[in-house]
C-alpha positions in Angstrom: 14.0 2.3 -5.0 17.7 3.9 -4.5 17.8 5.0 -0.3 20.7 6.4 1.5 21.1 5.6 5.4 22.6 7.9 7.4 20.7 8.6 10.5 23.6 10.4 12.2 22.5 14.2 12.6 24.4 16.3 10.1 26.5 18.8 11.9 24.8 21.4 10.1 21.0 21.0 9.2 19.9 23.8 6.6 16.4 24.3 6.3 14.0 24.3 3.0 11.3 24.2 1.4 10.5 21.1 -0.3 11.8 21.3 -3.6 13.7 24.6 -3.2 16.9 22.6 -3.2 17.7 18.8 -4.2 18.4 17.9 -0.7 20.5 14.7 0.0 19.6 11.4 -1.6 16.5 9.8 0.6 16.9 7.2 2.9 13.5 6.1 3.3 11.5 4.0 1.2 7.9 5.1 1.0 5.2 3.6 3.2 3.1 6.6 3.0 0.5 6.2 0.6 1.5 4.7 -2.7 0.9 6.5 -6.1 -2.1 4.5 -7.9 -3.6 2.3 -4.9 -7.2 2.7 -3.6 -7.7 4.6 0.0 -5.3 3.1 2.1 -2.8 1.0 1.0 -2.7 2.7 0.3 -1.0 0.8 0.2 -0.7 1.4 1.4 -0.4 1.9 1.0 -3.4 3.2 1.3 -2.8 5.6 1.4 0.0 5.6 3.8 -1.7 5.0 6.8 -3.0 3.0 10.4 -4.7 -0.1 11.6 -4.9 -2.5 14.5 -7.6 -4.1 15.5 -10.4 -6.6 15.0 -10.0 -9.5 12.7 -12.8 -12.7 12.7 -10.0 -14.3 10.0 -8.3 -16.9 12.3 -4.8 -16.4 12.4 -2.5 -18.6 10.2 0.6 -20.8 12.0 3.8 -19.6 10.5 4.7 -21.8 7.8 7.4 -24.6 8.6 11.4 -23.2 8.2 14.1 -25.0 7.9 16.2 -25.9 11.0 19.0 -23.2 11.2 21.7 -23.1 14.6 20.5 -21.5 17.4 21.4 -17.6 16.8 22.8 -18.0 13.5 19.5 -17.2 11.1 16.9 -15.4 11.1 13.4 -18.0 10.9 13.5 -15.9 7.2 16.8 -17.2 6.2 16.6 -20.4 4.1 19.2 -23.1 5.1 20.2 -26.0 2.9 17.9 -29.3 2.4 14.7 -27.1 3.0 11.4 -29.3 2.6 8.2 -28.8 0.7 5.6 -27.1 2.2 1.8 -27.5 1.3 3.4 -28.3 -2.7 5.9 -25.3 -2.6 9.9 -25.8 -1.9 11.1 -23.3 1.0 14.6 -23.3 -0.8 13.3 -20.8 -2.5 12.0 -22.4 -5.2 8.4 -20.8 -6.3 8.2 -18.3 -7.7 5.8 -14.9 -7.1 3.5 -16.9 -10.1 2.9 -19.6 -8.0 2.0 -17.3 -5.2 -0.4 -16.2 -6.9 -2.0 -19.3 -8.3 -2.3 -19.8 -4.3 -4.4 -17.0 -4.3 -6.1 -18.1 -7.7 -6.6 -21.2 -5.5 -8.0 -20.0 -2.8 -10.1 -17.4 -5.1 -12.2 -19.9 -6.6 -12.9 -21.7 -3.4 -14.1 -18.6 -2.3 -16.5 -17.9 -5.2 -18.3 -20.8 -4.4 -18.5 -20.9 -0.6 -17.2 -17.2 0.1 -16.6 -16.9 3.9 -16.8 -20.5 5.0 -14.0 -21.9 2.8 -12.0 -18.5 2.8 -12.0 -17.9 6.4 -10.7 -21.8 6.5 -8.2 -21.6 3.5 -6.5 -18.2 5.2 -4.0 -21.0 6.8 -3.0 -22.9 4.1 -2.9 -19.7 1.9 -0.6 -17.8 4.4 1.6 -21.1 4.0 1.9 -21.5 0.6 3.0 -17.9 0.5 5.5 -18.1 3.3 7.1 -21.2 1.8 6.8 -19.3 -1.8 8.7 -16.7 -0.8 11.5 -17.4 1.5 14.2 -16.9 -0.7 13.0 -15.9 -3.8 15.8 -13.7 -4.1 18.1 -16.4 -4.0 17.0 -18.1 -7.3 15.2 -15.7 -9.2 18.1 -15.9 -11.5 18.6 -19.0 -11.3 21.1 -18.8 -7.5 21.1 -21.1 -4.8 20.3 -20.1 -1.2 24.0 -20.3 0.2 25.6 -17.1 -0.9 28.8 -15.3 -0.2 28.8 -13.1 3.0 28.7 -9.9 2.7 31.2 -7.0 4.1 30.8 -7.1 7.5 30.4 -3.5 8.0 26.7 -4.1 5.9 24.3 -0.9 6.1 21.0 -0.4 4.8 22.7 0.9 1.6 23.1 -2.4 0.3 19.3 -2.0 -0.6 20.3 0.6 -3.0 21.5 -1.2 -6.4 17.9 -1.8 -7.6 17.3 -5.7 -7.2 16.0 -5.9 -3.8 15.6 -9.7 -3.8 19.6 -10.1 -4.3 19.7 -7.6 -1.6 17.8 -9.9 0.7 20.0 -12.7 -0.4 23.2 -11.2 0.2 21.8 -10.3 4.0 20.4 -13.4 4.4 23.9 -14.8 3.9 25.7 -12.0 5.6 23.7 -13.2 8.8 24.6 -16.4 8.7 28.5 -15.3 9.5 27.7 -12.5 11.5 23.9 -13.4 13.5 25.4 -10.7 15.9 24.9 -8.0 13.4 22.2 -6.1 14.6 22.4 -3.7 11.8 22.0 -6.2 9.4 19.0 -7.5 11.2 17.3 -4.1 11.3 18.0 -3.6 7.6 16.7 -7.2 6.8 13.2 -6.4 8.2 13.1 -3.3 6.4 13.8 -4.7 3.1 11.0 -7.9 4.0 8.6 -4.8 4.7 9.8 -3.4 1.2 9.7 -6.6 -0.6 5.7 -7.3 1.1 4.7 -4.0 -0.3 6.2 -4.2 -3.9 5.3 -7.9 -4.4 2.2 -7.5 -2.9 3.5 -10.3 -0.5 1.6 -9.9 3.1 3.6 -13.5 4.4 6.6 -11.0 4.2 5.7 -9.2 7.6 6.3 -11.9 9.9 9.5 -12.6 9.2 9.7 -8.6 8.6 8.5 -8.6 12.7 10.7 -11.6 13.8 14.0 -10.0 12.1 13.7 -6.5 13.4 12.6 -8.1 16.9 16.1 -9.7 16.7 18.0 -6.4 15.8 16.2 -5.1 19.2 17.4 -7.9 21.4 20.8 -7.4 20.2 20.4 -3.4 20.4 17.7 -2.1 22.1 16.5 0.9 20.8 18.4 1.3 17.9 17.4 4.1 15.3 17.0 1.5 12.3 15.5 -1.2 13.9 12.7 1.3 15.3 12.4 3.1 11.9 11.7 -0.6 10.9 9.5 -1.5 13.4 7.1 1.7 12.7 7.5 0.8 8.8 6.3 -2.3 10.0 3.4 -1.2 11.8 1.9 1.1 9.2 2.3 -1.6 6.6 -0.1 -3.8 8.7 -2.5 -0.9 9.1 -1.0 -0.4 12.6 -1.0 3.4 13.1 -0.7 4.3 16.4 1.9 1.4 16.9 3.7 3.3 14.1 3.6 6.5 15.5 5.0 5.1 18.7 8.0 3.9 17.5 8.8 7.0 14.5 8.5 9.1 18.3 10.6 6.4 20.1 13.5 6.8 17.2 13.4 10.6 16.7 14.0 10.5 20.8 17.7 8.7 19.2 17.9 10.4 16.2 15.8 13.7 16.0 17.1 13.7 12.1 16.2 10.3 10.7 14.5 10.6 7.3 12.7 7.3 7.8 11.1 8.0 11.0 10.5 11.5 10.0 8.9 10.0 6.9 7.1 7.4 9.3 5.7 10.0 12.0 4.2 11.9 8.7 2.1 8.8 7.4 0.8 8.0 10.9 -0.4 11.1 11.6 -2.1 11.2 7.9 -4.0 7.6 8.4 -5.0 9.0 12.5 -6.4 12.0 10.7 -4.8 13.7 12.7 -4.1 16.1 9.7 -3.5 19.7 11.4 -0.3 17.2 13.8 0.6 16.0 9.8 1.4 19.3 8.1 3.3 20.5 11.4 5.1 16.8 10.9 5.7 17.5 7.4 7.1 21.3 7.9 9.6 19.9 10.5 10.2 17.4 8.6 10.9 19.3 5.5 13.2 21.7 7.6 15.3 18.6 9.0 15.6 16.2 6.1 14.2 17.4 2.7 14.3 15.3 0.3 12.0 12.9 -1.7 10.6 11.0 1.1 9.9 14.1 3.2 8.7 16.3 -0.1 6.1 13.6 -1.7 4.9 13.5 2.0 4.7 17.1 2.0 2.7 17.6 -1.2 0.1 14.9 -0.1 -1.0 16.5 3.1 -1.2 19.7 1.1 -3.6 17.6 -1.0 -5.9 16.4 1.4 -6.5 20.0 2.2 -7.3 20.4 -1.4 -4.6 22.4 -2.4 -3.5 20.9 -5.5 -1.6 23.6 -6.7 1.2 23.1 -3.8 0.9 19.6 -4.4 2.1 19.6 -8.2 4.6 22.0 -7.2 6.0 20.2 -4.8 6.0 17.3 -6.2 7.3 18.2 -9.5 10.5 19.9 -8.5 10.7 16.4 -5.9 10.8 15.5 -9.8 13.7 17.2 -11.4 15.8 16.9 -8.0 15.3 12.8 -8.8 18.1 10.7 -10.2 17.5 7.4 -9.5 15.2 4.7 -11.8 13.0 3.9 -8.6 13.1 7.5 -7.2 11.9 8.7 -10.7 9.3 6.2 -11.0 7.8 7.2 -7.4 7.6 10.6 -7.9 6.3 10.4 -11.8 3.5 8.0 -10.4 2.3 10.2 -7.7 2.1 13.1 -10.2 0.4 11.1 -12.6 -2.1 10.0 -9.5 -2.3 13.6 -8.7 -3.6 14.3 -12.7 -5.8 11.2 -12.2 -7.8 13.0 -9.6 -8.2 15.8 -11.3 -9.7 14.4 -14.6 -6.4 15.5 -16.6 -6.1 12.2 -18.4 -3.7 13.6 -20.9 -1.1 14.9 -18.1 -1.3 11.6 -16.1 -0.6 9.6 -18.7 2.4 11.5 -19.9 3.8 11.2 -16.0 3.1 7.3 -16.2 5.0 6.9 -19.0 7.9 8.6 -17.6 7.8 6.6 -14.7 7.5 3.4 -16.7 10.2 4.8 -18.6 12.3 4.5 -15.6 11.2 1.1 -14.1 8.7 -0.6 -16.7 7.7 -3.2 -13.9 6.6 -0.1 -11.6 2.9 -1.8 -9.9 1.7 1.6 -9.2 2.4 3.2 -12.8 1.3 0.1 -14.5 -2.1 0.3 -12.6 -1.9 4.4 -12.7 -2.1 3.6 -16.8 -4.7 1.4 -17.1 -7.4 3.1 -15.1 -6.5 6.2 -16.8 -7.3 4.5 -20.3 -10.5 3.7 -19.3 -11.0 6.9 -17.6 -9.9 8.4 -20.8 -12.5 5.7 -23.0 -9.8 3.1 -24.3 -11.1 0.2 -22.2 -9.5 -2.6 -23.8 -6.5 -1.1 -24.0 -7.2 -0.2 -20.1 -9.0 -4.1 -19.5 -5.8 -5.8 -21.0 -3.3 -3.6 -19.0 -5.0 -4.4 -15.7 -5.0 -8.2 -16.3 -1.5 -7.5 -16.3 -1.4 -6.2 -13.3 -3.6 -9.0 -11.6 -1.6 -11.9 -13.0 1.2 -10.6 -11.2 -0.1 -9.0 -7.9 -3.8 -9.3 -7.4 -4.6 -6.8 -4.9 -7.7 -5.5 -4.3 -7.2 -2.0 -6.0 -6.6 -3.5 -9.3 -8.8 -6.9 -8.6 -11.8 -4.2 -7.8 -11.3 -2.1 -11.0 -10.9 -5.1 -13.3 -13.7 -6.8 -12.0 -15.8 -3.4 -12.6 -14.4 -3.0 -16.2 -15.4 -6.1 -17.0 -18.8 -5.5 -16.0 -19.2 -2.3 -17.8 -18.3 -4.3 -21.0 -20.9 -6.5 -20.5 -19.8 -9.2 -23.0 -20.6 -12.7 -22.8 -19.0 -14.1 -20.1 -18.1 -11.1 -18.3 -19.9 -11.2 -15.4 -18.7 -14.4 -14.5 -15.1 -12.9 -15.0 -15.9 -10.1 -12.3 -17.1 -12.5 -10.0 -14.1 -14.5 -9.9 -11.7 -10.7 -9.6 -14.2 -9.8 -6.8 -14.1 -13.8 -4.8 -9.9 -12.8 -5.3 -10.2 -9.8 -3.3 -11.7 -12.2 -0.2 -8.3 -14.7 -1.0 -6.5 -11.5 -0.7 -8.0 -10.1 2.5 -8.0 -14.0 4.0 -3.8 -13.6 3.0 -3.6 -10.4 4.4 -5.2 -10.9 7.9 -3.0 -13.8 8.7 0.0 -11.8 7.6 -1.2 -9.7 10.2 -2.8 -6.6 8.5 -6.1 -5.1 9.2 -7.8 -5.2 5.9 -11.2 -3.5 7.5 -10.7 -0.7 5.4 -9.9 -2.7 2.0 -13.1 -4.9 3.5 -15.4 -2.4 3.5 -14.6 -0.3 0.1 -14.8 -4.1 -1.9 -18.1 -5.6 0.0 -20.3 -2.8 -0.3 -20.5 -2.9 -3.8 -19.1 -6.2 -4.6 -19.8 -9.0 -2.0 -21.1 -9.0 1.6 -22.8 -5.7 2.4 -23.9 -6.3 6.4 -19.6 -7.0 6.5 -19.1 -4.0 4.8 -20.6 -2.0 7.6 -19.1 -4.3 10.7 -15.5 -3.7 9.0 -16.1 0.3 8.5 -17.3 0.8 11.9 -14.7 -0.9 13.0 -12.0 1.0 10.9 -13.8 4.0 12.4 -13.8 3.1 15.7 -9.8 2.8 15.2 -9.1 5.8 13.2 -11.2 9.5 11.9 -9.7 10.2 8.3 -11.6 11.1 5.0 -10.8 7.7 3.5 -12.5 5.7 6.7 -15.7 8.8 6.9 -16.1 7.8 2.9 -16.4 4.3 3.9 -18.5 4.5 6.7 -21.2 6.7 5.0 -21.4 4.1 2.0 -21.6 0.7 3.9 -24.2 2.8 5.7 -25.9 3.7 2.5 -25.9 0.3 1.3 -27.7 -0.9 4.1 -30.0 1.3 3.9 -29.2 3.8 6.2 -28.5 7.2 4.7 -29.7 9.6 7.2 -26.7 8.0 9.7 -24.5 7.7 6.1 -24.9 11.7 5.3 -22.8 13.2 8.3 -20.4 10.9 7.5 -20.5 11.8 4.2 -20.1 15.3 4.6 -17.1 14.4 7.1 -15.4 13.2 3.9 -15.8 16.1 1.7 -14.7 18.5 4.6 -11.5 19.0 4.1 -11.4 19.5 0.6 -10.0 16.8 -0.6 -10.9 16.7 -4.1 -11.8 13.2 -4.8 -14.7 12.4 -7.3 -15.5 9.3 -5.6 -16.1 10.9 -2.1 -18.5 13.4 -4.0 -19.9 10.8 -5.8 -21.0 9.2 -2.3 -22.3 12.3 -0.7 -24.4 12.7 -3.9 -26.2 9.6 -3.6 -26.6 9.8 -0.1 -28.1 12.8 -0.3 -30.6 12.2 -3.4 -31.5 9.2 -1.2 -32.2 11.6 2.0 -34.3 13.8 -0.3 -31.5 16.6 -0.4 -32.0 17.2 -4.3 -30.1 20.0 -4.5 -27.1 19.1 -2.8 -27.3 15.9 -4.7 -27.2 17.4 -7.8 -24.3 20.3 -6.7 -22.2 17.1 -5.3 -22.9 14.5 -8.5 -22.3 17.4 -10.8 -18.9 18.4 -9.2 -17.9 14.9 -9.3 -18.5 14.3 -12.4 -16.7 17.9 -13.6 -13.9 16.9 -11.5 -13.3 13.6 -12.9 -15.9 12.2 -15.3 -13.8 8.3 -15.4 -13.0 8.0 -12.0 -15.0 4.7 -12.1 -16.4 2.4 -14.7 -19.4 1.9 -13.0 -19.5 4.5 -10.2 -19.7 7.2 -13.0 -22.2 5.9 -14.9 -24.7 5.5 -11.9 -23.4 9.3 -11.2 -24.9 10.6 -14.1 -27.8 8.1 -13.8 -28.9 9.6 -10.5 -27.6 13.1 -11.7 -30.8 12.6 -14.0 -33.2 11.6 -11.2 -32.2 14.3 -9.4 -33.6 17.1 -12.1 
């Protein structure tokens, strides 16, 4: 996604609204939450928000680098003669397919002895993934590691041209000349956080964290490297870590569209929502642009005002030039048209963002749950095994898994199994990459795998963090275990702001058919329903089941 840098304050800031004027090109990628994802990226993208906390996944060894001078490479930067590691070359040479035959890997060990062998295989899986993708930048064309330097005066603008892996090379071999460059060090983190979240590539943070700890050491407390750090942060899950640093660079630079952008997503994933929309009006008045106005238009929507939303982020729209800036803001209007049941409109928005960028994750996903919202599931079950041969996250591993279950055909319950063991490689992969998954955890387990872990890992998300997303979560493990009369406030704690979301009603419903609240069951099933009728392929049917119990 095209990004300018420029986190010098303009010598003369005019204020507006988002989307009453184009405002200058962004500069910061967006780790809010990500158009087409599940609550919290999500993500995050998931939404775009926070998490520390408790892991029982050990934590995975970094995998083996290759020996590089003292101060002349970053641990992420590939020298020559690397070795194999665990079956994949560190020069680069796997490729994101054997990634994810790694997680394949670990996904079938895990469908026969779920926690034992995954907990144990979250080493050897954060490994294979390090090694796999070191340098894929350097070869995915067929390149070698050992590239040309770069200018010496490198900025994050470098990211701009569209193929972020040859970005990454050209720093990686920029840094190699100049190790000194703590510009180049900040931008190299960034682009490893960027690179994590559109490859689905948790390993990525590490040497995201290791980089922009370098550009500190050389710096300390410079604007990018900060920005970077609280990127970081809220790509692990890390909130309040995130929040921190967006504050400690707006002390440098109260005009930086990153940490601007950054101090906006934490707030959101705290629930600290009434902190976010003040966040997202300052923001707005220092920096608008893209980042800043897709920001804007999702706090209006967890209020439940839609209307602003669409507004907003349609003129975000027509004020977008780029492929990747046109993608992102076509794929949240299209999510935006999800959650409202307008299958029609959302599928008209992901096609003009796959117009723009036909390998967008987001749009590609955005599509296929919208086809079976809209009744084409094979159209819809082909298009998500797209998406999960590539990147198997647990959005998309969740949804295929579910779509093959509401088929039914021979075989097909076997297939969900093995999407649903995937999503427990994929948490396993994410924990040692340092990301609290608790939240993922609990949304997967309750209805597809361990349901006593399902409520350990929302408690625990809870105990961290008070939004919608983690009350929603809360009140199902609950339910699922049998304990609706605790589940219900929660449950109501997710509908309260209005945040229309036919899921979340769907919840409250059963919870309260199973509380003996009839009426509210059947005003909350109803609505969700009315709202959305395909928001899932088997969460809707069992609406309209208990809808029927309820009369």
């Amino acid at each position: 996604m095209s990004r300018r840098t420029n986190d010098s304050a303009p010598d003369d800031v005019e204020a507006a609204r988002p989307g009453t004027a184009p405002g200058p090109e962004p500069e910061a990628a967006p780790t809010g939450p990500q158009p087409g994802t599940r609550a919290a990226p999500e993500a995050p993208a998931p939404e775009g928000g926070p998490r520390p906390g408790t892991d029982d996944a050990p934590k995975a060894q970094a995998a083996p680098e290759s020996p590089a001078p003292e101060g002349d490479a970053d641990p992420g930067v590939p020298g020559a003669g690397a070795k194999t590691v665990g079956g994949v070359g560190s020069d680069g040479s796997a490729s994101v397919d054997q990634r994810v035959a790694a997680v394949r890997r670990v996904g079938d060990a895990g469908r026969r002895w779920r926690t034992a062998r995954l907990a144990g295989s979250a080493v050897l899986l954060a490994i294979a993934f390090t090694a796999g993708s070191i340098a894929v930048g350097a070869v995915r064309d067929g390149g070698s590691a050992a590239v040309a330097s770069a200018p010496a005066a490198l900025s994050p603008e470098l990211l701009t041209g569209g193929d972020l892996d040859a970005s990454i090379t050209a720093l990686q071999g920029h840094l190699r000349s100049q190790p000194r460059d703590f510009g180049g060090w900040a931008t190299l983190g960034l682009a490893y956080v960027e690179q994590a979240r559109t490859k689905g590539d948790p390993s990525r943070y590490p040497q995201a964290e290791r980089a922009l700890k370098r550009s500190l050491g050389l710096e300390p407390d410079n604007v990018q490297a900060l920005t970077g750090r609280a990127a970081l942060a809220a790509a692990r899950h890390e909130f309040a870590d995130a929040l921190t640093y967006a504050d400690q660079a707006l002390e440098q630079n109260p005009y930086s569209e990153r940490a601007l952008s950054s101090r906006i997503d934490a707030l959101v994933e705290l629930g600290r929502y009434d902190d976010a929309s003040k966040a997202a009006d300052l923001a707005d008045t220092r920096r608008p642009g893209i980042p800043v106005f897709t920001r804007y238009a999702y706090v209006h929507e967890l209020r439940g005002d839609v209307s602003t939303a669409r507004r907003v982020l349609e003129q975000a729209l027509a004020s977008a030039t780029t492929p990747g800036d046109v993608a992102y803001v076509a794929t949240a209007l299209g999510q935006l048209a999800w959650n409202q049941g307008e299958y029609v409109s959302a599928l008209n928005h992901y096609a003009r963002a796959l117009a723009a960028d036909d390998t967008y994750l987001p749009a590609l996903e955005g599509r296929a749950r919208t086809q079976a919202a809209n009744g084409d599931r094979a159209t819809a079950i082909k298009g998500m095994e797209a998406v999960v041969a590539r990147y198997p996250l647990p959005g998309p591993l969740v949804e295929l898994g579910e779509l093959y279950e509401a088929r039914g055909a021979d075989g097909d319950r076997a297939k969900a199994g093995d999407q649903y063991a995937l999503v427990d490689a994929w948490t396993a992969l994410a924990r040692a990459g340092g990301v609290n998954a608790d939240l993922d955890t609990a949304l997967a387990a309750a209805d597809h795998g361990d349901q006593a872990e399902a409520l350990r890992a929302a408690r625990a998300e809870w105990a961290r963090r008070h939004t919608v997303h983690t009350a929603d979560a809360l009140a199902w493990a609950l339910h699922v275990n049998g304990r609706d009369e605790e589940a219900l406030p929660y449950a109501r704690r997710a509908t309260a702001t209005g945040y229309r979301n036919a899921a979340f009603l769907y919840h409250r419903g059963v919870i309260e058919h199973a509380t003996g609240n009839e009426k509210d069951a059947r005003t909350h099933l109803k609505a969700a329903l009315d709202l959305n009728p395909g928001f899932s392929p088997l969460g809707a049917r069992e609406a309209r089941k208990t809808l029927e119990a309820t009369k």
